[in-house]
Backbone as CSV, one residue per row, in Angstrom:
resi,resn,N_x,N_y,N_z,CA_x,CA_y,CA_z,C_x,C_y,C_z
1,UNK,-13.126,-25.513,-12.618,-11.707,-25.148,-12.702,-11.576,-23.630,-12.565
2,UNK,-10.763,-23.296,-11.888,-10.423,-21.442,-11.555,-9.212,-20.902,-11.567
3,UNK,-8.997,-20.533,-12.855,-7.846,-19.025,-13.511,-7.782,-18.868,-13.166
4,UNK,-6.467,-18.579,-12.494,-5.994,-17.076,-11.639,-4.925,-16.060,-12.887
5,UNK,-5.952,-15.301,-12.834,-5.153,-14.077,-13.954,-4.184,-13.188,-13.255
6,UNK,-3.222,-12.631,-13.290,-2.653,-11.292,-12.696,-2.557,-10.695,-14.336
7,UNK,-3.561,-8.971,-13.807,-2.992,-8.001,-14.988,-2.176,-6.867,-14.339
8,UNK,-1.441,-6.718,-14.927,-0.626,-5.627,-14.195,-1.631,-4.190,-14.697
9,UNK,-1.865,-4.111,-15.325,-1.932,-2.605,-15.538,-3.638,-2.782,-15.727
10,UNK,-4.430,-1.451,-15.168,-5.727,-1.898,-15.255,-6.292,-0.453,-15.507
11,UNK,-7.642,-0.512,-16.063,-8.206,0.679,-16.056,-9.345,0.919,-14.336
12,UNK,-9.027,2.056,-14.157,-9.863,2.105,-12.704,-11.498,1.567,-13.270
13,UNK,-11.873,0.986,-12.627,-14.104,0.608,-12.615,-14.471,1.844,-11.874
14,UNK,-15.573,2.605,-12.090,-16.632,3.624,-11.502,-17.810,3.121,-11.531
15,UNK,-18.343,3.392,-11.032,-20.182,3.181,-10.560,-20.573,4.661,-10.343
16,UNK,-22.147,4.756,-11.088,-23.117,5.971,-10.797,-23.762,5.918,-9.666
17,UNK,-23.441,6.841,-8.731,-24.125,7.036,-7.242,-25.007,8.186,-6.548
18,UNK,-26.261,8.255,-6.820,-26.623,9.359,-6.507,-26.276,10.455,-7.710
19,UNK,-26.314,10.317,-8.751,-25.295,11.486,-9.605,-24.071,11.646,-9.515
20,UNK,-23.142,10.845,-8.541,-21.867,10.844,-8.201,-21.035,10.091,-8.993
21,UNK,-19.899,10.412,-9.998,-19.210,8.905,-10.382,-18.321,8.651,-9.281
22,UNK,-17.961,7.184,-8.609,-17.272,6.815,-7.804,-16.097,5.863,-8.221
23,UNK,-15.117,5.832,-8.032,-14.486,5.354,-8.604,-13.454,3.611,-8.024
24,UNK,-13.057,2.917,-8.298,-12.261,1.837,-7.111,-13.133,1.401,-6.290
25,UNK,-14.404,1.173,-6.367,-15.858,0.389,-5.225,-15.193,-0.469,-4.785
26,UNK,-14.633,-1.562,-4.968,-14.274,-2.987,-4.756,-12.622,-2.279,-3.642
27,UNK,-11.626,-1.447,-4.262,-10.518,-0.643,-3.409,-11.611,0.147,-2.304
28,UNK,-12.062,0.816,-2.518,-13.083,1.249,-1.166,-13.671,0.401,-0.329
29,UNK,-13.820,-0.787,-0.444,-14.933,-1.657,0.332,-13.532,-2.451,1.332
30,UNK,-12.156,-2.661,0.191,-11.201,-3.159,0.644,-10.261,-2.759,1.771
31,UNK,-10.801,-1.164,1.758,-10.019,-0.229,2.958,-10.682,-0.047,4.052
32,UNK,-11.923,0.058,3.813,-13.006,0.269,4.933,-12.830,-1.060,5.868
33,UNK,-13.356,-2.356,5.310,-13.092,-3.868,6.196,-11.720,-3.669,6.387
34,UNK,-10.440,-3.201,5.958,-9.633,-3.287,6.648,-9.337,-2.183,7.591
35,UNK,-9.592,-1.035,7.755,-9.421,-0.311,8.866,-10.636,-0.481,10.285
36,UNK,-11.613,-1.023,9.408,-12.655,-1.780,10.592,-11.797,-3.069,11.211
37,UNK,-10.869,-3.765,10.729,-10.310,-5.030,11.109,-9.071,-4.165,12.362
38,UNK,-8.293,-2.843,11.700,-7.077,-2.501,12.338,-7.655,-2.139,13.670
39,UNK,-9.257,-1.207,13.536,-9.276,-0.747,14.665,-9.974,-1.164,15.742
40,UNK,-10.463,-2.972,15.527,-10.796,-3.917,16.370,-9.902,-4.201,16.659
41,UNK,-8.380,-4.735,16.512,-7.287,-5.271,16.822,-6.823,-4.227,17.996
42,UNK,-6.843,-2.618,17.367,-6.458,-1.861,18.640,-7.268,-1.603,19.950
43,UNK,-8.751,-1.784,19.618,-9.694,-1.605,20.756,-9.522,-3.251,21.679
44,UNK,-8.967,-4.616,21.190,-8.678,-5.317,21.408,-7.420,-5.228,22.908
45,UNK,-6.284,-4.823,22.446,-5.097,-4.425,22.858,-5.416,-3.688,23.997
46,UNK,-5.732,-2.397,23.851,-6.324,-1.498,24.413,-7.267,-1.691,25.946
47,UNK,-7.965,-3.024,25.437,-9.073,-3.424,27.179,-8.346,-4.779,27.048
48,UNK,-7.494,-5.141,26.979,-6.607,-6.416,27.802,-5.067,-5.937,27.959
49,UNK,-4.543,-4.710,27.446,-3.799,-3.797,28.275,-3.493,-2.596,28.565
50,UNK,-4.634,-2.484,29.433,-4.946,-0.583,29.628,-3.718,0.159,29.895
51,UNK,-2.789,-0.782,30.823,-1.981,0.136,31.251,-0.178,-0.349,30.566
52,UNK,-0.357,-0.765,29.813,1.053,-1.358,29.044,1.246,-0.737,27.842
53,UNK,2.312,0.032,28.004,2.851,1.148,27.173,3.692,0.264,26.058
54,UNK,3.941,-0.875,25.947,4.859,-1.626,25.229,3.529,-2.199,24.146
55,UNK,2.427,-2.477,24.731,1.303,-3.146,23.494,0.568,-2.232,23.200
56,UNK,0.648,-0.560,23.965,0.096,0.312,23.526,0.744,1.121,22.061
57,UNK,2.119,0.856,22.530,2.479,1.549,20.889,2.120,0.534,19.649
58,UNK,1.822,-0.928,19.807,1.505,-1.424,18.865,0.185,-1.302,18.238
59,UNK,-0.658,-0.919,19.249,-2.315,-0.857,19.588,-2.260,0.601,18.619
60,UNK,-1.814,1.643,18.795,-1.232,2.946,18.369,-0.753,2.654,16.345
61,UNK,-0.279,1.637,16.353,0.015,1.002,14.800,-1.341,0.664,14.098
62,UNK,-1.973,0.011,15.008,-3.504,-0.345,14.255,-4.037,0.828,14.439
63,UNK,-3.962,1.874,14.904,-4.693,3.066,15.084,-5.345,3.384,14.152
64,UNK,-3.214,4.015,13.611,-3.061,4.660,12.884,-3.363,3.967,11.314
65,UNK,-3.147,3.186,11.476,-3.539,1.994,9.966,-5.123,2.244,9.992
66,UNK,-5.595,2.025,10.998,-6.976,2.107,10.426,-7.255,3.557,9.707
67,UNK,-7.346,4.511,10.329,-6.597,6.360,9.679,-6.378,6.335,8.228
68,UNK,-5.358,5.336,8.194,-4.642,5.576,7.047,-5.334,4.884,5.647
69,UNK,-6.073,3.438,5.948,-7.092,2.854,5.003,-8.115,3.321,4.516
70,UNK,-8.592,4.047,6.116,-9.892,4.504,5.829,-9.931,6.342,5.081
71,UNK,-8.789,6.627,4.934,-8.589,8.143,4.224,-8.148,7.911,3.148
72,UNK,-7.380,6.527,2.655,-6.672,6.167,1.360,-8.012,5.639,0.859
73,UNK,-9.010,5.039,1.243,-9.923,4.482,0.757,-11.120,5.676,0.099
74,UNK,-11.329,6.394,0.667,-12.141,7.874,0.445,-11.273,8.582,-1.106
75,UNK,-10.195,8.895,-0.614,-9.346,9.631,-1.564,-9.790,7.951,-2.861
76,UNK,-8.896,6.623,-2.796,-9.681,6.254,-4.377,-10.769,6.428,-5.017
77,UNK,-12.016,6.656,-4.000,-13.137,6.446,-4.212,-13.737,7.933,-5.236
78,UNK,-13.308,8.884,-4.578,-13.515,9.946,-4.773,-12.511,11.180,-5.574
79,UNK,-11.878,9.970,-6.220,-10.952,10.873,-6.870,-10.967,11.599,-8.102
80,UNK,-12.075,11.333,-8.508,-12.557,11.783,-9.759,-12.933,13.383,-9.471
81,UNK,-12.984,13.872,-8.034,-13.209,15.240,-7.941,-12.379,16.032,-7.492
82,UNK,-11.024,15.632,-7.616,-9.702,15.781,-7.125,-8.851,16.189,-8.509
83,UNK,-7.992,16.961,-7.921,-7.231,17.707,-8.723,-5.689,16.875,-8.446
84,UNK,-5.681,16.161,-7.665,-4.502,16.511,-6.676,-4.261,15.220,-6.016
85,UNK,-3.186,14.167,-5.103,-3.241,12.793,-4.904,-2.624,13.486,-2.910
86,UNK,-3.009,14.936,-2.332,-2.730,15.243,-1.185,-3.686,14.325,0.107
87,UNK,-4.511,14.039,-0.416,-5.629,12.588,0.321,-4.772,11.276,0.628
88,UNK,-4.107,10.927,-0.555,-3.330,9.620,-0.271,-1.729,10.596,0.422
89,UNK,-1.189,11.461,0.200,-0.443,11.610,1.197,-1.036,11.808,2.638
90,UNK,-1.862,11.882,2.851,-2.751,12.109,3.951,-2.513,10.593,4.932
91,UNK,-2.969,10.137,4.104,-3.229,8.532,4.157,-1.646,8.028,4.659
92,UNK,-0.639,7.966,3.838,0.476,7.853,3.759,1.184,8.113,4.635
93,UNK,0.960,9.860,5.394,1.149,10.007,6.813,1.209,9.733,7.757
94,UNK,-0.534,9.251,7.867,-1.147,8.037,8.903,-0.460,6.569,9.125
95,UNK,0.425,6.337,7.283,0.922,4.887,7.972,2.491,5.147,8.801
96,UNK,2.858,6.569,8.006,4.300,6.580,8.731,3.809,6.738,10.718
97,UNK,3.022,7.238,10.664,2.616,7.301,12.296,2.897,6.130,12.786
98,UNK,2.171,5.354,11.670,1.749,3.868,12.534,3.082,3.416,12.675
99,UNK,3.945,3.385,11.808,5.074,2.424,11.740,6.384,2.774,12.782
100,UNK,6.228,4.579,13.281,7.004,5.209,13.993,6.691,4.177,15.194
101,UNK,4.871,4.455,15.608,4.685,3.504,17.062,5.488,1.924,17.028
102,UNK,5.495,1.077,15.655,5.741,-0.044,15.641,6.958,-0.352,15.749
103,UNK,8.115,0.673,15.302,9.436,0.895,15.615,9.930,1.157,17.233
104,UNK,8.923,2.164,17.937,8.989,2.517,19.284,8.638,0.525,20.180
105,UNK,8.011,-0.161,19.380,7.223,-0.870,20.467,8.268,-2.093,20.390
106,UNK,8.991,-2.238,18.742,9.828,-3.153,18.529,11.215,-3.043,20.054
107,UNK,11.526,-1.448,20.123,12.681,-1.278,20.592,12.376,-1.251,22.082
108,UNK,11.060,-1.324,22.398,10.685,-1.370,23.769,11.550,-1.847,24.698
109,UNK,11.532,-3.036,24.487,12.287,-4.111,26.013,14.218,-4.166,25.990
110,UNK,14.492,-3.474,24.740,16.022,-2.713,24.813,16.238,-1.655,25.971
111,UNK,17.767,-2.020,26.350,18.441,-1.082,27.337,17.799,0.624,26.765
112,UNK,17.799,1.351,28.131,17.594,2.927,27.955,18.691,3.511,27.358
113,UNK,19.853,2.652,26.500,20.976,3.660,25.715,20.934,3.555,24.901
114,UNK,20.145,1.977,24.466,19.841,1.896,22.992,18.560,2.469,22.627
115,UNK,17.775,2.527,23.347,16.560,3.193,22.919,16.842,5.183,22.771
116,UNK,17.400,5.783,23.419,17.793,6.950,23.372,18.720,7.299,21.981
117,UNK,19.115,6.291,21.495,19.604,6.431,20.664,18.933,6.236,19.426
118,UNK,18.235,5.110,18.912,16.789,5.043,18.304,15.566,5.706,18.307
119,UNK,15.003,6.103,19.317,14.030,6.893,19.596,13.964,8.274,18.495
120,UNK,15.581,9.169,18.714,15.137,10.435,17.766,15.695,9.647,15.950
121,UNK,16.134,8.847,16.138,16.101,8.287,14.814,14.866,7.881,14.034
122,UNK,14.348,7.263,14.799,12.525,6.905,14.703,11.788,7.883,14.037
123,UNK,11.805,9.327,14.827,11.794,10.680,15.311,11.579,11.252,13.564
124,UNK,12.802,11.184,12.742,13.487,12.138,11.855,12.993,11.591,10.503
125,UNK,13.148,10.079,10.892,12.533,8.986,9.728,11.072,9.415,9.339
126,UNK,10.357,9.729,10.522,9.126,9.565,9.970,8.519,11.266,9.756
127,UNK,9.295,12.308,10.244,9.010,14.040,9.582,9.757,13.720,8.499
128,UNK,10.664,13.222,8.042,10.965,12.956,6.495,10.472,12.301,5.769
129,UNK,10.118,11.396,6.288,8.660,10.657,5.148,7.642,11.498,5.129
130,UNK,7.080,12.634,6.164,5.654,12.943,5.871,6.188,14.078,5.278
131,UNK,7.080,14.849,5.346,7.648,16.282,3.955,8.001,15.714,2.659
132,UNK,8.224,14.214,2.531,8.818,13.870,1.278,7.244,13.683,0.765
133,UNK,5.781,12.903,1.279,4.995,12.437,1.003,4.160,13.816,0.100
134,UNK,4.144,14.660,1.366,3.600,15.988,0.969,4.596,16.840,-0.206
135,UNK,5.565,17.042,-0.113,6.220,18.371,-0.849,6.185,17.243,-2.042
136,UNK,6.243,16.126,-2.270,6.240,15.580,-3.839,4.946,16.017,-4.461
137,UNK,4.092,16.040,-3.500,2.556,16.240,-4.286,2.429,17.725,-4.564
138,UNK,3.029,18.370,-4.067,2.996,19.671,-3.657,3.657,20.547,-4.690
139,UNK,4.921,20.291,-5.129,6.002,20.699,-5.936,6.604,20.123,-6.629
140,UNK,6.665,18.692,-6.681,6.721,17.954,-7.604,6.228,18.077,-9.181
141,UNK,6.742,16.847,-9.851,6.296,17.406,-11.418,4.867,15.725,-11.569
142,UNK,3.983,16.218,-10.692,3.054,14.908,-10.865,1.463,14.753,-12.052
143,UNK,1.453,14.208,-12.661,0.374,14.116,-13.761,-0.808,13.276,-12.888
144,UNK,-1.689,13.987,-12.977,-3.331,13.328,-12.430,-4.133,12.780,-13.094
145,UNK,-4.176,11.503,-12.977,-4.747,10.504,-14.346,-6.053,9.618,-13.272
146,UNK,-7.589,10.008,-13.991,-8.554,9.044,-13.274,-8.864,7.796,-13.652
147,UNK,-7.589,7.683,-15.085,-8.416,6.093,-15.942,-7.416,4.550,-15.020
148,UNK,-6.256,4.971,-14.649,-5.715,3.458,-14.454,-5.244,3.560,-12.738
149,UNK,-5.241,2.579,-12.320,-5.076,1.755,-10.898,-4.060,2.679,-10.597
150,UNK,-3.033,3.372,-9.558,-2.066,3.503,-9.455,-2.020,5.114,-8.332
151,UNK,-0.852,5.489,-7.988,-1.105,6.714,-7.498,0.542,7.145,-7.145
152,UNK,0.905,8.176,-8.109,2.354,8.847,-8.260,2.921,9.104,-6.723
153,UNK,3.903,8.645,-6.672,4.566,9.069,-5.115,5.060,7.921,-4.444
154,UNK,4.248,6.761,-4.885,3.913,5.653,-3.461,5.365,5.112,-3.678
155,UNK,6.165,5.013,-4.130,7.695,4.712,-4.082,8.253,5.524,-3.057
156,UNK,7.888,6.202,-2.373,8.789,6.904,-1.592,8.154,5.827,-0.134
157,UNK,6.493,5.621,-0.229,6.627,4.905,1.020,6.906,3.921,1.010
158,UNK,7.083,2.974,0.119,7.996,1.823,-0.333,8.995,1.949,0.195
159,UNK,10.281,2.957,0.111,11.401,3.279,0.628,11.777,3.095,2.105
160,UNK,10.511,3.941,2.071,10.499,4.324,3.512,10.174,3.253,4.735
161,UNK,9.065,2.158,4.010,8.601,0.895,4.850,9.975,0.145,4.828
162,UNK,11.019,-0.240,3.399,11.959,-0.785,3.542,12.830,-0.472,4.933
163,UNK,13.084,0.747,5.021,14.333,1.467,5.731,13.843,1.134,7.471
164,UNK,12.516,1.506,7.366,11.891,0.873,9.025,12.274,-0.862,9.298
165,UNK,11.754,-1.546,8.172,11.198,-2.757,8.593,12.938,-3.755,8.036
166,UNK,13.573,-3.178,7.403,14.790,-3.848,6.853,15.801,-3.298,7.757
167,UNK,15.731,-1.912,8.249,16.975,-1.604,8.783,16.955,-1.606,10.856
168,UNK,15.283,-1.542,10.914,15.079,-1.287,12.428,14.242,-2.674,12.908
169,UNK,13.237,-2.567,12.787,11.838,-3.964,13.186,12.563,-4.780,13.035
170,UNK,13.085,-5.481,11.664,13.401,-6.575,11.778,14.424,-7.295,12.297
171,UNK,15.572,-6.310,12.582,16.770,-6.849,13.447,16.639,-6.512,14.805
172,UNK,15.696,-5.810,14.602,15.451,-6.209,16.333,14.544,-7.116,17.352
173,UNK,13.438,-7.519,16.381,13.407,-8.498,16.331,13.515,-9.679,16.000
174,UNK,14.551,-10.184,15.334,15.550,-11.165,14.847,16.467,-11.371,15.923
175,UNK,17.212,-10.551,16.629,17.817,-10.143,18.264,17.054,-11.216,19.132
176,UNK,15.766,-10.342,19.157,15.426,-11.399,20.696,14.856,-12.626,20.531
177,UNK,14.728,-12.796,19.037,14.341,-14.487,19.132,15.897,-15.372,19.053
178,UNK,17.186,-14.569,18.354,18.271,-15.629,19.326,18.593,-15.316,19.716
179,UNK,18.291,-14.454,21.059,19.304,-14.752,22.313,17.884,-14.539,23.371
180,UNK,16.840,-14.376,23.256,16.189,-15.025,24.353,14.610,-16.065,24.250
181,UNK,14.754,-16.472,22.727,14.275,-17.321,22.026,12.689,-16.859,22.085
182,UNK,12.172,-15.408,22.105,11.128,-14.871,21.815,9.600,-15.098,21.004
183,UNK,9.110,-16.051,21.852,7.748,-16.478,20.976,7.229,-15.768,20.088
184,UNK,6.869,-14.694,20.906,6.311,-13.732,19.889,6.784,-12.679,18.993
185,UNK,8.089,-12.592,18.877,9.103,-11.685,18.145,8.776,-12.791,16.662
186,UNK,9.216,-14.038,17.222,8.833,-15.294,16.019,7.768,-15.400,15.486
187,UNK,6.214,-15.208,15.720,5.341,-14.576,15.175,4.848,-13.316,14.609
188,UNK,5.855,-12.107,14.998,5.911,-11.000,14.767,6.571,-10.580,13.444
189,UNK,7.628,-11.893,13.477,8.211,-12.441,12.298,7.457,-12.774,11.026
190,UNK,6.959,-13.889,11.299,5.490,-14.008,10.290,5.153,-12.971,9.646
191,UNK,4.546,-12.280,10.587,4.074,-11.518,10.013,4.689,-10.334,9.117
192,UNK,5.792,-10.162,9.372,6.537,-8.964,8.316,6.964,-9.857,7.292
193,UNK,6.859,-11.058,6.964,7.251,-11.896,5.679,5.957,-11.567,5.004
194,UNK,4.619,-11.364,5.731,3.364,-11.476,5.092,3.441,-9.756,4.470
195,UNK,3.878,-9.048,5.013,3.988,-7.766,4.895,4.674,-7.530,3.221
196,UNK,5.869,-8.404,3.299,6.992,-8.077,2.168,5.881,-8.685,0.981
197,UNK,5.182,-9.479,0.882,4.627,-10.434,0.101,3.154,-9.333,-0.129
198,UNK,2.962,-8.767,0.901,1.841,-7.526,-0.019,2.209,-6.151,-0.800
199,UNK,3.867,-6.016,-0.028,4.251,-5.068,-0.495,4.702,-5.572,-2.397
200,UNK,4.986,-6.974,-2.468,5.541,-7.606,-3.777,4.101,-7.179,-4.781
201,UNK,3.189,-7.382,-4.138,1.659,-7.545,-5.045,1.534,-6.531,-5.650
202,UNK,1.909,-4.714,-4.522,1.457,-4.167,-5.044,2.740,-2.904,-5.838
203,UNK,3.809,-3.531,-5.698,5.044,-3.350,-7.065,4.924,-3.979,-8.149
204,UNK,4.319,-5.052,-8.394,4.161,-5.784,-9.495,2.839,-5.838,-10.113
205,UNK,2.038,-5.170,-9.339,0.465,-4.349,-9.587,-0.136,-5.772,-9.971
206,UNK,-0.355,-6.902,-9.225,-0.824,-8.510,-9.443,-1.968,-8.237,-8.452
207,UNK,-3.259,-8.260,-9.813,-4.482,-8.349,-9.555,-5.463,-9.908,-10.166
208,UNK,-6.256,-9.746,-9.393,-7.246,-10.792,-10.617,-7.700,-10.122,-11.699
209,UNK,-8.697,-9.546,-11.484,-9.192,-8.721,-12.539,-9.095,-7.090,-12.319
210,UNK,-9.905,-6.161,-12.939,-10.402,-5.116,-12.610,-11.621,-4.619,-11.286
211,UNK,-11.638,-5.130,-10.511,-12.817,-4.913,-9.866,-12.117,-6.002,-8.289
212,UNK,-11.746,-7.016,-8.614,-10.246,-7.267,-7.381,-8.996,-6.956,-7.750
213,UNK,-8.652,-5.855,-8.027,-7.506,-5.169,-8.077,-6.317,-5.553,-7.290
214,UNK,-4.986,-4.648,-7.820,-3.614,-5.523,-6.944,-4.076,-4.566,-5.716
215,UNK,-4.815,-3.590,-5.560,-4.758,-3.286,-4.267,-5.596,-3.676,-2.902
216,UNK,-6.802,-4.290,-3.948,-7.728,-5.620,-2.807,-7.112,-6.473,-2.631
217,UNK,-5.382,-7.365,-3.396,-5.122,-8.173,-2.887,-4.391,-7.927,-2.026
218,UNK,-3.628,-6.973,-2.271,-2.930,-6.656,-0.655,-3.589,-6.166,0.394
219,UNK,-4.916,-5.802,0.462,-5.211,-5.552,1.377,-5.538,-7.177,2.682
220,UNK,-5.975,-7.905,1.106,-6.195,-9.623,2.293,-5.097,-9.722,2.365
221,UNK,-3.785,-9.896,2.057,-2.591,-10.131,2.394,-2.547,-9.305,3.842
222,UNK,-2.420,-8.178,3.720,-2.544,-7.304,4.690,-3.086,-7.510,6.582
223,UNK,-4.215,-8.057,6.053,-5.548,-8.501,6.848,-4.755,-9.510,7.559
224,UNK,-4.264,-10.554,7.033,-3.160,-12.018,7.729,-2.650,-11.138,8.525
225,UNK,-1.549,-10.449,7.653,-0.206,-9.637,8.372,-0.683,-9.296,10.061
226,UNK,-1.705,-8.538,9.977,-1.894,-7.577,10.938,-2.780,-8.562,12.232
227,UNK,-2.899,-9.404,12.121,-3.302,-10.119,13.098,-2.248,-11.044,13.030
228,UNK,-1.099,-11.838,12.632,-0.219,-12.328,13.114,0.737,-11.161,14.103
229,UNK,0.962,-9.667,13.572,1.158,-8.898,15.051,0.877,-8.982,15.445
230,UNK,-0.657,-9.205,15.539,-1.642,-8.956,17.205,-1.286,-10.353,17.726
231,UNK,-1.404,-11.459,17.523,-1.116,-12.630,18.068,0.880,-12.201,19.313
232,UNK,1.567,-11.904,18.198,2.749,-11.828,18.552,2.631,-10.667,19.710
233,UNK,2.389,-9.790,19.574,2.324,-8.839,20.196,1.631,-8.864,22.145
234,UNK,0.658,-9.792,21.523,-0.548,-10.191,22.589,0.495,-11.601,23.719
């Protein structure tokens, strides 16, 4: 028979490495396989469409996701020698990149008046997410704590994923599956339900234990997500 516990609130696990304490092993192992997963999906994309600028900005999303796992994953690991959470804005950066391309790739097959018009919106969204990401860490009033799961700020990219994926991605693709009944907009679909459902895990910090943390579970949540794009996308 198998418990499933969710604790919300957890103390971070470390391991002795070399003389090193490391901190989140199980969150490190969870970012690495997943930016190894993002940036097979884009090398994927990439040699079955060299020259398609519409699966290249999506290819450009896994890029940048992989970027962004694999620098958020370093920064948990290693945060015990950190003063400072400017690594996960780092990280954080990397996903607004990604999500700018995924916004560009959503609005792709729209008229050139609607896209001109979206495009510097895209544009503004995402230099305001990366000054809000940075100047909070920067000037902000933030406390640096190495004992529990968590990392001050990440509400702003919460915000910010809402405002892309609630106010742009998803009605536009919601658009072309009714009125030109879009296979893959409908799988593309999928997948941002899988998205909202990792983003739920890791607001409500729903882990198993200490060592699969709420942020290893979103990362398998994650892992679905990002290959139901590639399916849709492909």
């Amino acid at each position: 028979m198998f418990i499933w516990l969710f604790l919300r609130s957890m103390e971070k696990v470390s391991i002795e490495l070399w003389g090193y304490t490391l901190l989140e092993p199980s969150t490190y192992v969870s970012d690495v396989l997943l930016a190894v997963f993002s940036l097979g999906l884009f090398m994927s994309l990439k040699r079955m469409f060299p020259s398609s600028k519409f699966q290249m900005y999506y290819g450009y999303f896994f890029f940048f996701m992989a970027l962004s796992t694999l620098t958020g994953g370093h920064a948990h690991l290693l945060a015990n020698y950190f003063d400072h959470y400017l690594f996960h804005s780092l990280s954080w950066a990397f996903s607004a990149l990604a999500i700018y391309n995924m916004q560009m790739g959503s609005a792709f097959d729209y008229p050139e008046k609607v896209k001109k018009i979206l495009s510097p919106v895209f544009l503004v969204q995402l230099i305001i997410s990366v000054l809000i990401y940075f100047g909070y860490q920067l000037f902000g009033d933030v406390t640096v704590t190495h004992d529990t799961v968590g990392t001050p700020g990440f509400l702003a990219v919460k915000i910010s994923l809402g405002i892309a994926f609630i106010g742009f991605i998803l009605p536009l693709h919601v658009y072309k599956i009714m009125k030109e009944k879009d296979h893959g907009s409908a799988i593309f679909l999928m997948g941002i339900v899988s998205s909202v459902a990792a983003l739920i895990i890791q607001s409500k910090k729903w882990g198993v234990n200490q060592y699969i943390n709420y942020n290893v579970v979103a990362h398998l949540v994650l892992a679905i997500c990002y290959y139901l794009y590639y399916l849709g996308v492909r």
